[in-house]
N, C-alpha and C positions, 0 to 999 in steps of 0.2 A: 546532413547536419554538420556544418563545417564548425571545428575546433574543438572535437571530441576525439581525440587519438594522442591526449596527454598520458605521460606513466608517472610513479611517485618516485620516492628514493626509497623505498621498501625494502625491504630483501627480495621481493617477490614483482617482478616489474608488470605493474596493475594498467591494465587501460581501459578506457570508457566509451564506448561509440551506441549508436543505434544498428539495430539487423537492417542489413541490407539486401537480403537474399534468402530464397526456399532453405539453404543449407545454415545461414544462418539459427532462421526462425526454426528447424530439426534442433539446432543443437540447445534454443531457448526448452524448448517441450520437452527434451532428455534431460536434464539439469532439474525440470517442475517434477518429474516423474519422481530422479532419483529421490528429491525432496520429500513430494506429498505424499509419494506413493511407497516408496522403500522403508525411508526413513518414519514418518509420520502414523503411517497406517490407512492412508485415504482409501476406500473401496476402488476395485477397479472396476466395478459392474459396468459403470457407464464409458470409463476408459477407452481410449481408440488402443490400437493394436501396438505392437511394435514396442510397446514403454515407451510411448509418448503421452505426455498429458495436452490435448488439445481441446479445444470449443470454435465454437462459431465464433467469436467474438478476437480468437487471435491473427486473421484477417483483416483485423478494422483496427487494429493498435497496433501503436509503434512499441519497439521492445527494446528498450536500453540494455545495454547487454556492458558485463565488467570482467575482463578477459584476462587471463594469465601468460604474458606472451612466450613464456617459457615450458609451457604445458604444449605434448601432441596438436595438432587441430582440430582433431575431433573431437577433445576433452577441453576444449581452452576458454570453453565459456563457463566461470565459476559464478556466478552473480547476474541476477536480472529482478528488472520490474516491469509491469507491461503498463500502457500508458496509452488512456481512451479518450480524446479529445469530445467535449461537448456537440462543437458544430458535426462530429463525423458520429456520437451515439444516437441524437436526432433522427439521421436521414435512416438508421440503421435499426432502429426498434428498441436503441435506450442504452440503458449502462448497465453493466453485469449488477451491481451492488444493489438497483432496483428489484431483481430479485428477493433482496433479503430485506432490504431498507425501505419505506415508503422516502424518498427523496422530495417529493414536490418541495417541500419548506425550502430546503435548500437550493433549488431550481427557480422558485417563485422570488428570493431576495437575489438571487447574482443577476438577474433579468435587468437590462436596461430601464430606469427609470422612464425616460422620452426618447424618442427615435432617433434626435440627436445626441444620445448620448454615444458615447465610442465602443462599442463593442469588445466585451472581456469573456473571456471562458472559463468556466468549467474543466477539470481533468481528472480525470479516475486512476489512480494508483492501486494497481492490483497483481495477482500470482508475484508478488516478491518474494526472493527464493533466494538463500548463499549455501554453497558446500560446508560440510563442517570445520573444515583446516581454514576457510575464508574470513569466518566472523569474527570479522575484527574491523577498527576503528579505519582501519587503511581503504578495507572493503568498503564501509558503510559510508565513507566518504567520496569513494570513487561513484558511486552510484548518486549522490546527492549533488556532487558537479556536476554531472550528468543532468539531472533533474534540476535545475534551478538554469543551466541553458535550454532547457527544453522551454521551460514556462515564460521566459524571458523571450525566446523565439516564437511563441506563439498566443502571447500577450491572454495569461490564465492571471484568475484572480481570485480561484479559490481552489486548492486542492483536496479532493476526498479517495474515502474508498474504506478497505475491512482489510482490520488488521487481527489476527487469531490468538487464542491464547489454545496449545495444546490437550486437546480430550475433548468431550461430549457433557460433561459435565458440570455443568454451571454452579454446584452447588460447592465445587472446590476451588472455587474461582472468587467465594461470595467478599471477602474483604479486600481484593481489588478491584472488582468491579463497584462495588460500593463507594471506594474511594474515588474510580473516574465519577460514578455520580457526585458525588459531593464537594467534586473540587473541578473537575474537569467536562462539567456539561456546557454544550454549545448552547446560544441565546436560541430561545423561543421560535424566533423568527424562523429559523435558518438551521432548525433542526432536525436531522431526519430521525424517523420511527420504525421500530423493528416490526417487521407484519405483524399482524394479530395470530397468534397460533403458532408461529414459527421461532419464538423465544421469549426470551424473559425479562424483564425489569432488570435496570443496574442495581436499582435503590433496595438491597436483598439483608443489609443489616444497618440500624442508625449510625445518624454520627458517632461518635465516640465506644460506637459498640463493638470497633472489632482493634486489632491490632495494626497501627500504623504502619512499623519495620514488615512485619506481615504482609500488610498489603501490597506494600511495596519492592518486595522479593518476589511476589508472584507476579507483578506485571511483567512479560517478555518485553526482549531487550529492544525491540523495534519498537513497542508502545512508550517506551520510555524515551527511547528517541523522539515521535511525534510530540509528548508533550515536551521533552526541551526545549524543541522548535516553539512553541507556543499552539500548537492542536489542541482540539474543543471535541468532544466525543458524542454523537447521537446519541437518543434514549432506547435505553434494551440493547439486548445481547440475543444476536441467531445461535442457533444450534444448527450445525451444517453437518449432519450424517453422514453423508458420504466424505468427503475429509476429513471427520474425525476432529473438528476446532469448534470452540465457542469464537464466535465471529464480533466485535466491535464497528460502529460507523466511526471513523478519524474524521474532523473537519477542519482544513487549514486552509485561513483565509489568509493571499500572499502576504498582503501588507502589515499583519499583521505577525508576522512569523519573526521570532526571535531577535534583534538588529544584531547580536554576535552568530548566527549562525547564519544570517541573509548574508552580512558581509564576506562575512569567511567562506562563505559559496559561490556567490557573484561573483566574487575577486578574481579566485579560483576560475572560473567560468569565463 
């Protein structure tokens, strides 16, 4: 992926590329570990060995990696997202988020109208992961240059995926999820549904019945990000046990995505 090996003026000289290599893709899975598993709580039952967090599915994505070039090599991957192209979840048995989400709504509107239409994809945005010392605006932008030549190189036209709010507990979650219902649900069309049995309803207290500033200090700092961009939110919230997260569906259709934060990424890009 050529022109991904920019840094910022940081203090900290950041740079953005995709894995290129077995050694790479180790140090994405040690980074998800320290994350989901150290940090967060995630169970290791199903965990592979070693403190890595892997699946079948990190094989089939590309892994945007956001480096510290100043760190060991073994430690210098602080930041990732993983990244599931459409045409390669297809031939492959689907997208992780189907798991949790029923997707078709959203599969059945990006679909080409007529056969001459031009072909746009699909991208799943998932295991997004920063160190604690990283989270910061420097980070979250290295990762989003990143991600906006991705999409541009492989002509997407709608990005999705799950983004978490920390614990198992949805009922401490109820006035920001309330709030993505009521202000932040994706159209009809093109919205996906939390399985039946595996979560909850957003829509958990009325409009006006819970606390605004409230709800809005409990959304994590990535879901707030999506919606600056302009992200639209499936309906329900997974409970995902083993990581220890109440899970959201993000829906961000490109062209639709914020014109101050497209520009200022493309630019960038």
């Amino acid at each position: 992926m050529t022109g991904l090996n920019r840094t910022n003026t940081a203090p900290r000289r950041l740079s953005v590329r995709l894995a290129q290599d077995k050694r790479d893709l180790e140090a994405v899975q040690r980074l998800r570990w320290l994350v989901f598993f150290e940090e967060m709580g995630a169970s290791a039952e199903t965990a592979a060995s070693a403190c890595l967090d892997r699946d079948e599915f990190d094989d089939l994505c590309d892994h945007l990696l956001v480096i510290d070039e100043d760190r060991p090599a073994d430690e210098a991957v602080v930041g990732t997202y993983r990244l599931l192209r459409e045409s390669i979840a297809r031939k492959h048995g689907g997208f992780y988020s189907a798991g949790e989400f029923d997707l078709s709504p959203l599969m059945a509107a990006s679909a080409p109208l007529t056969p001459e239409d031009e072909p746009r994809e699909l991208l799943e945005l998932g295991r997004s992961c920063v160190l604690p010392p990283y989270r910061t605006s420097a980070t979250i932008s290295m990762l989003w240059r990143g991600i906006f030549e991705y999409i541009a190189s492989h002509r997407i036209s709608v990005m999705f995926g799950c983004a978490s709010f920390p614990g198992s507990d949805p009922d401490v979650y109820s006035p920001a999820l309330s709030y993505l219902y009521h202000n932040h649900l994706a159209l009809p069309e093109a919205r996906p549904v939390v399985h039946a049995g595996k979560g909850v309803s957003l829509n958990r207290l009325p409009q006006g019945g819970y606390d605004l500033r409230q709800a809005l200090f409990q959304l994590p700092p990535l879901v707030k990000g999506y919606i600056r961009v302009g992200a639209k939110f499936g309906d329900g919230a997974y409970i995902d046990h083993q990581f220890n997260t109440v899970d959201v569906c993000v829906v961000m259709p490109v062209e639709l995505i914020s014109d101050r934060y497209a520009a200022r990424f493309s630019v960038a890009a």
